[in-house]
C-alpha positions in Angstrom: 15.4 1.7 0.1 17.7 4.7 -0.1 15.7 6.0 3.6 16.6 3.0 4.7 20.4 2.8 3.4 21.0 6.2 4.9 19.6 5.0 8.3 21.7 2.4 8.0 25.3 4.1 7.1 23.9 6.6 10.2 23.8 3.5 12.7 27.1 2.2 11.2 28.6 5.2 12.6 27.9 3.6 15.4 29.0 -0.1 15.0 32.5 2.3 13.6 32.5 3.8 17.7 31.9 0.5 19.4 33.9 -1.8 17.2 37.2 0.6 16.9 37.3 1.8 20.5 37.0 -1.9 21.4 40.1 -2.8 19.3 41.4 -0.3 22.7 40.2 -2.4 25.2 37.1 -2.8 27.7 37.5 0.6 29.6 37.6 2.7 26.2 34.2 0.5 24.9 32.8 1.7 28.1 33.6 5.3 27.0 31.8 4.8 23.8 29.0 2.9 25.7 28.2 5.4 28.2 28.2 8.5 26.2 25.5 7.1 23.4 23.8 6.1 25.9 24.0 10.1 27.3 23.6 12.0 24.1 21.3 9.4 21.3 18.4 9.7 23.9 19.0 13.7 23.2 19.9 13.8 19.8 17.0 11.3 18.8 14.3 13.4 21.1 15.6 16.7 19.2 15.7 15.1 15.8 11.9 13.7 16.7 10.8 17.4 17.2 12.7 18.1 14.0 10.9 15.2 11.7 7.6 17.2 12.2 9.1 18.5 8.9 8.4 15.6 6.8 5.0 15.1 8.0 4.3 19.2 6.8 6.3 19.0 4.0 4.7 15.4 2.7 1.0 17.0 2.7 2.1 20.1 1.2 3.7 18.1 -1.7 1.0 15.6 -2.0 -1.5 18.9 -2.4 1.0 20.2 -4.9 1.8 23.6 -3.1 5.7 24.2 -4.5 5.5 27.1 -1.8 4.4 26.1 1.4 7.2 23.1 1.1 9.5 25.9 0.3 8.4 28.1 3.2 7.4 25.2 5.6 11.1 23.5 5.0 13.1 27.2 6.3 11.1 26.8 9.0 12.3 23.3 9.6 15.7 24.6 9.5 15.7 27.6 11.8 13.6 25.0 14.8 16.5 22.7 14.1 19.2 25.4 14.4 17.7 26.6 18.1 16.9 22.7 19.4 20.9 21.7 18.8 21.8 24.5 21.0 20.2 23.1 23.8 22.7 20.4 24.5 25.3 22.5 24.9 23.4 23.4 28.2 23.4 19.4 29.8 26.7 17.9 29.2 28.5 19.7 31.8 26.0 17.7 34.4 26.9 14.5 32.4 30.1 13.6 34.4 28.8 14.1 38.0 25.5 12.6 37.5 27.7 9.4 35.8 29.3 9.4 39.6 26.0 9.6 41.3 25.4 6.5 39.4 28.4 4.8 40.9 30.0 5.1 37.9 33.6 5.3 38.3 34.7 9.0 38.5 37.6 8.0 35.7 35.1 6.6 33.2 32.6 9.2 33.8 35.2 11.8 33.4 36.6 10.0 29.5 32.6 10.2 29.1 32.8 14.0 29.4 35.1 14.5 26.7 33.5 11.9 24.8 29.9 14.0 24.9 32.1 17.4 24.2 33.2 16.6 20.9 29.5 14.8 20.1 27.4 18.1 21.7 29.4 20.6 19.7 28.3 19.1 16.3 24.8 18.5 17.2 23.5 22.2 15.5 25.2 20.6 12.3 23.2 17.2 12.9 20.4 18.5 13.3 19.9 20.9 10.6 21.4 18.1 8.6 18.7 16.0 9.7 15.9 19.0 8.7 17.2 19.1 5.1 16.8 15.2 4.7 13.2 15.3 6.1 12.7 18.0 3.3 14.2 15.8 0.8 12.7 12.8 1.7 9.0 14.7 1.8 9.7 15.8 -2.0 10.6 12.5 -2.7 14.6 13.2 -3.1 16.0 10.1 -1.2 18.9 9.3 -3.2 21.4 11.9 -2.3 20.6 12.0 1.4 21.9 8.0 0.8 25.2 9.0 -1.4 26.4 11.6 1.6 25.1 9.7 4.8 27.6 6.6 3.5 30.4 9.2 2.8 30.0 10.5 6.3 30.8 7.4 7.1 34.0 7.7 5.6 35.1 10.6 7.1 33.5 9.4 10.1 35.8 6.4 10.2 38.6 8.3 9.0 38.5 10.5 12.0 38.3 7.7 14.5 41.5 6.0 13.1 43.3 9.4 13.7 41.7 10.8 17.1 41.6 7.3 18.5 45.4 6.4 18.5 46.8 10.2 17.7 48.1 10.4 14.2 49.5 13.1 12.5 51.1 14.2 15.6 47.9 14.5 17.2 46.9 13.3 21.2 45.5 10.1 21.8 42.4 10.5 22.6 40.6 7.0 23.1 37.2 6.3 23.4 36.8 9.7 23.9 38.3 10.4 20.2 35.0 8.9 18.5 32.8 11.6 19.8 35.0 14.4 18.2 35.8 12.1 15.5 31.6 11.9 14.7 31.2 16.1 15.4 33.4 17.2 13.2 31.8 14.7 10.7 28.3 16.3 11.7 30.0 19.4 10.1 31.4 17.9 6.8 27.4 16.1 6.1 25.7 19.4 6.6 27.8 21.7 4.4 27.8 18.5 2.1 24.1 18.5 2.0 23.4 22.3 1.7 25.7 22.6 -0.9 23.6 19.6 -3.0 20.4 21.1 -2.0 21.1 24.7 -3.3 22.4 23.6 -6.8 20.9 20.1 -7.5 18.3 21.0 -10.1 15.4 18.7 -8.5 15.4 21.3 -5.6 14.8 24.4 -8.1 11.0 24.1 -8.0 10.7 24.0 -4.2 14.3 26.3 -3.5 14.6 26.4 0.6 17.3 28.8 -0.3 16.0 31.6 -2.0 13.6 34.3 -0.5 15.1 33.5 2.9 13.6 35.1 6.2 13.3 35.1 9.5 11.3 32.3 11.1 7.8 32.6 11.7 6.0 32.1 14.9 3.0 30.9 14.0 5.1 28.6 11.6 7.2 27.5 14.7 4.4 26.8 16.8 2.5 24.4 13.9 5.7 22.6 14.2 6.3 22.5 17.6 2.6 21.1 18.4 3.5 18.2 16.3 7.1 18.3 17.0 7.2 18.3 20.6 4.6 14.6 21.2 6.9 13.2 18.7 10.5 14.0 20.5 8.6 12.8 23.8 7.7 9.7 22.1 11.3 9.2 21.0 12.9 10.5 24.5 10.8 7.7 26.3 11.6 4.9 23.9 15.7 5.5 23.2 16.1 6.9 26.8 14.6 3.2 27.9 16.9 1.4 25.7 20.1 3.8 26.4 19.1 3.8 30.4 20.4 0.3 30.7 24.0 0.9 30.3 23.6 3.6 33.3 21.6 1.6 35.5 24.1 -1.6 34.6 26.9 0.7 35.2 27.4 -0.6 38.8 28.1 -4.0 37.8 31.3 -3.6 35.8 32.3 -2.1 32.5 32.5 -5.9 31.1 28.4 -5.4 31.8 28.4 -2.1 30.1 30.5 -3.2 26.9 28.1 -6.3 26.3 25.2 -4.1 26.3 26.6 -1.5 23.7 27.3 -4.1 20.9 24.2 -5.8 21.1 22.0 -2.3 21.4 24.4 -1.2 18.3 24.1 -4.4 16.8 19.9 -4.5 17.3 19.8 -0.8 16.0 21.6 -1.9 12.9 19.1 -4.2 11.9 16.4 -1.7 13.4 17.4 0.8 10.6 15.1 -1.7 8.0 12.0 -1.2 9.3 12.8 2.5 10.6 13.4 3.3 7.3 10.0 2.1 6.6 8.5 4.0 9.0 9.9 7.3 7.5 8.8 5.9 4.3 5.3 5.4 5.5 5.8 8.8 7.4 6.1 10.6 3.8 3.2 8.6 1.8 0.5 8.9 4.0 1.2 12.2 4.0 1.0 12.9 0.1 -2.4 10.7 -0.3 -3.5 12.7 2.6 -2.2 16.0 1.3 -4.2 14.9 -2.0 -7.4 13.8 -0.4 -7.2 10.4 -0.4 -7.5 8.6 2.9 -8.4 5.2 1.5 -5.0 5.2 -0.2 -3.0 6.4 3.3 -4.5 3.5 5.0 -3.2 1.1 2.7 -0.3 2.8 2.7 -0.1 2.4 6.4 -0.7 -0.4 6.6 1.0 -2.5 3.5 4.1 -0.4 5.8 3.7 -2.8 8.8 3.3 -5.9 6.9 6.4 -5.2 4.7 7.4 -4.4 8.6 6.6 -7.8 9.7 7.9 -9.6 6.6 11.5 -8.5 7.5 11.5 -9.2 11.0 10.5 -12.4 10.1 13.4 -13.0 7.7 15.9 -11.3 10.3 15.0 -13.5 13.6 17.0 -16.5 12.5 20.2 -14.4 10.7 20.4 -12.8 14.2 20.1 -15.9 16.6 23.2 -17.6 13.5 25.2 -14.9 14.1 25.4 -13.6 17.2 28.5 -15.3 17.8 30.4 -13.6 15.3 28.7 -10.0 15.6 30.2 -10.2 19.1 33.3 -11.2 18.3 33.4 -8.3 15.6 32.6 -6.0 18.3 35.6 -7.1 20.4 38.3 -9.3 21.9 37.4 -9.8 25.1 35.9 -13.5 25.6 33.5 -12.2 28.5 32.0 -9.2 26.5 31.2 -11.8 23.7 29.6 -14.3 25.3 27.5 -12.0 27.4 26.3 -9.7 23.7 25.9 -13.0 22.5 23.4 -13.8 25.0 21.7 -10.8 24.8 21.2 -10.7 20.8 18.7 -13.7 21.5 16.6 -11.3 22.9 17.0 -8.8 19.9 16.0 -12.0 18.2 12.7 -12.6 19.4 11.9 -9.1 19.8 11.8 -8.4 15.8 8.3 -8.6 15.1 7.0 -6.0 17.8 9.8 -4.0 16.8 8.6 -3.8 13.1 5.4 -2.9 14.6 6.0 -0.3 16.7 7.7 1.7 14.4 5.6 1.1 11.7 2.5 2.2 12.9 4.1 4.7 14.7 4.8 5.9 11.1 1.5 6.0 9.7 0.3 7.6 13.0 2.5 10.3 12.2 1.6 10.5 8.5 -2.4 11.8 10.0 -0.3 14.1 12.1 -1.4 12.0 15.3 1.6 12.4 17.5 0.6 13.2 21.4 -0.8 9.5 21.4 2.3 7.7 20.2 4.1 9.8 23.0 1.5 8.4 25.9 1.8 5.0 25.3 5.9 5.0 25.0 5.7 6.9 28.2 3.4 4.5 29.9 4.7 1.2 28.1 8.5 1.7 28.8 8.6 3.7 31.9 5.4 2.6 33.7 5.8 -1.2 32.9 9.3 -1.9 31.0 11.9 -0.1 32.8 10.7 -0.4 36.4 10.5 -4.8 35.7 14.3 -4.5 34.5 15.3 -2.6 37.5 13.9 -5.0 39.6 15.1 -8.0 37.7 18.5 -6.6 37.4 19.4 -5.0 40.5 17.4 -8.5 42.7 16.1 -10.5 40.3 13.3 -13.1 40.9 12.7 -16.1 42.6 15.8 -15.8 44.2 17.8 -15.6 41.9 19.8 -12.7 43.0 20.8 -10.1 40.4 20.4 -10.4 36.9 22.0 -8.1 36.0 22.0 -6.7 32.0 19.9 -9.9 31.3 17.0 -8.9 33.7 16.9 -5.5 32.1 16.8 -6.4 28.5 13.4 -8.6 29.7 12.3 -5.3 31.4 12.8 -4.1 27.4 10.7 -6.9 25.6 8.1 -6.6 27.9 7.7 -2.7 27.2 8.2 -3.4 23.5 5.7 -6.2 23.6 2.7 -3.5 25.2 3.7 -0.8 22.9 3.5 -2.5 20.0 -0.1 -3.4 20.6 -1.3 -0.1 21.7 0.1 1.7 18.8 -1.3 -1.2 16.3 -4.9 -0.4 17.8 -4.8 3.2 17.8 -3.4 3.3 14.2 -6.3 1.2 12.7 -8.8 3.6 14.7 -7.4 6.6 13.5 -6.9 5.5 9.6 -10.9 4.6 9.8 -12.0 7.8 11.5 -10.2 9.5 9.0 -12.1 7.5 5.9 -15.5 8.3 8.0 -15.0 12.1 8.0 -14.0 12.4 4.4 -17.1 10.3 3.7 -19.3 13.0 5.9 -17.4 16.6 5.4 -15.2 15.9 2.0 -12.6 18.0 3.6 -8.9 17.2 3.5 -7.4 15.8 7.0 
């Protein structure tokens, strides 16, 4: 619950973006819009390289060695350090690849300024995001929870003033929530480090003390699991965020509808993520203590609890779609259009909670490269190439579809996904029983 609490408060950052840059009208929403839909693909593929941390630090705990989490953890830190410095080498190709788009140059330029603020507090993000994969592998949950939901105070805080220009300040926009959420990045990390280093539930595996250089043999244990894992979450987000590019020809009314109800989806997503990361971390420990009858119940009591919420969400959403929109803003065509397209958030809840879930436990038996091939294969062999034909010319002559043929181009990726990953987690949780049963040695 606190994993998922904190992945929450981290998505409501979001919904903060979207909701008060809408208050400023469509073209500002379409600032927000566009530059998630630039820099989450990025941050989530870095912070996927990054979360090979909890799967290290889970087996090391669950095999009780207090050092290698120590050691393993710094590690963590000093891959997270070097992968936030990398976007500071894309976002000056944002803006003219936004025009190639047919984006218009106005709005891709407000997008620039927009990814700016973001990009400079992604070093911050991401070593933020290493210490709560250590935290959550030693089973310290809580306080990542307390500080991810302040954040998003001083999150919102930051908006109000960079948004309309208080305290004698410019008035920034849309562009105002991207600087508003780097300098936050900031405020989280030193937040965090400063909890970590004196908390006394962090004494007996201190990242602090004894600090060194990073090791490359370390770096490249990480890496190899890393690197499948941020290609798994570069294919799935990038298909997702892709949309309000591709859409981007058809108006910024187009573009605006699609960021609530992706916002809106990846609110509720945050529930079974959270259970993912939880599987993630236990499959690891019974692993890490020999026990790989234990991480296949774990894995999968992770996808029923999984399916149980989507279950229990797919009504709430198809309700309240009406008002979610409206929340999101004032504009009557916006509405009705995320309205329309939270019925498909609706029905795709249960693959969803699968994917994810299994994805989870995959990760828990340090299986990452297959995750990665079918998310590459499912969304960009299959998912995305049926939206762009169903929203640039639709079907049956239907002419274009628009957003609407895309998000079908997303539920059938989703759908295929789902199933391959289900498949290949029950095949590697039994393979894993059989060669305990013949060699006894730890996986």
């Amino acid at each position: 619950m606190p994993i998922i609490l904190s992945q929450v408060a981290l998505v409501a950052t979001g919904l903060l973006d979207t909701v008060m840059s809408g208050q400023a009208g469509a073209f500002e929403q379409a600032v927000v819009g566009l530059g998630v839909s630039l820099w989450i693909p990025v941050f989530i593929g870095l912070m996927s390289v990054v979360q090979a941390l909890s799967t290290i630090v889970a087996h090391h705990y669950g095999a009780g060695d207090r050092d290698a989490v120590a050691r393993d953890a710094r590690e963590g830190i000093w891959m997270a350090l070097y992968c936030g410095l990398v976007p500071l080498l894309l976002v000056p190709f944002a803006p003219p690849l936004l025009v190639a788009l047919r984006i218009d140059p106005a709005l891709a330029q407000r997008t620039g300024v927009f990814l700016w603020g973001i990009v400079l507090g992604l070093p911050a993000a991401l070593v933020y995001r290493a210490l709560t994969f250590y935290s959550s592998g030693i089973n310290q949950t809580r306080p990542v929870m307390v500080l991810a939901w302040i954040g998003l105070g001083v999150n919102g805080f930051l908006n109000w003033v960079l948004i309309d220009g208080h305290f004698g300040l410019p008035r920034m926009g849309g562009a105002g929530c991207g600087w508003a959420t780097g300098i936050g990045m900031w405020v989280s990390l030193a937040a965090l480090a400063a909890w970590t280093a004196r908390a006394p539930a962090y004494k007996p595996y201190d990242v602090w003390r004894d600090w060194r250089r990073p090791s490359w043999p370390a770096q490249k244990q990480l890496l190899r699991l890393g690197l499948p894992m941020g290609g798994a979450g570069v294919a799935e987000v990038a298909a997702f965020c892709s949309v309000a590019v591709l859409v981007g020809r058809f108006g910024d009314v187009q573009i605006a509808a699609n960021q609530i109800a992706l916002n809106f989806s990846a609110l509720i997503f945050m529930v079974p993520m959270g259970i993912s990361a939880a599987v993630t971390v236990r499959v690891g420990h019974a692993l890490g203590a020999a026990d790989p009858r234990a991480a296949r119940h774990v894995a999968w009591s992770g996808i029923g609890v999984g399916l149980i919420f989507a279950s229990l969400a797919m009504l709430p959403i198809i309700a309240l779609r009406h008002p979610a929109a409206s929340l999101y803003s004032a504009d009557p065509e916006v509405q009705s259009l995320a309205a329309q397209l939270l019925l498909f958030a609706a029905f795709w809840q249960l693959f969803d909670a699968t994917q994810v879930c299994a994805i989870g436990g995959l990760r828990g038996y340090k299986v990452t490269v297959l995750p990665m091939l079918l998310m590459i294969g499912a969304f960009w062999g299959l998912g995305v190439p049926v939206g762009v034909w169903l929203g640039w010319h639709g079907a049956l002559g239907s002419g274009p579809l628009k957003v609407v043929g895309f998000w079908a181009g997303l539920v059938t990726g989703l759908v295929t996904v789902s199933v391959g990953l289900a498949i290949g987690l029950r095949h590697v949780a039994n393979a894993a029983i059989r060669q305990m049963r013949a060699t006894g040695a730890r996986i």
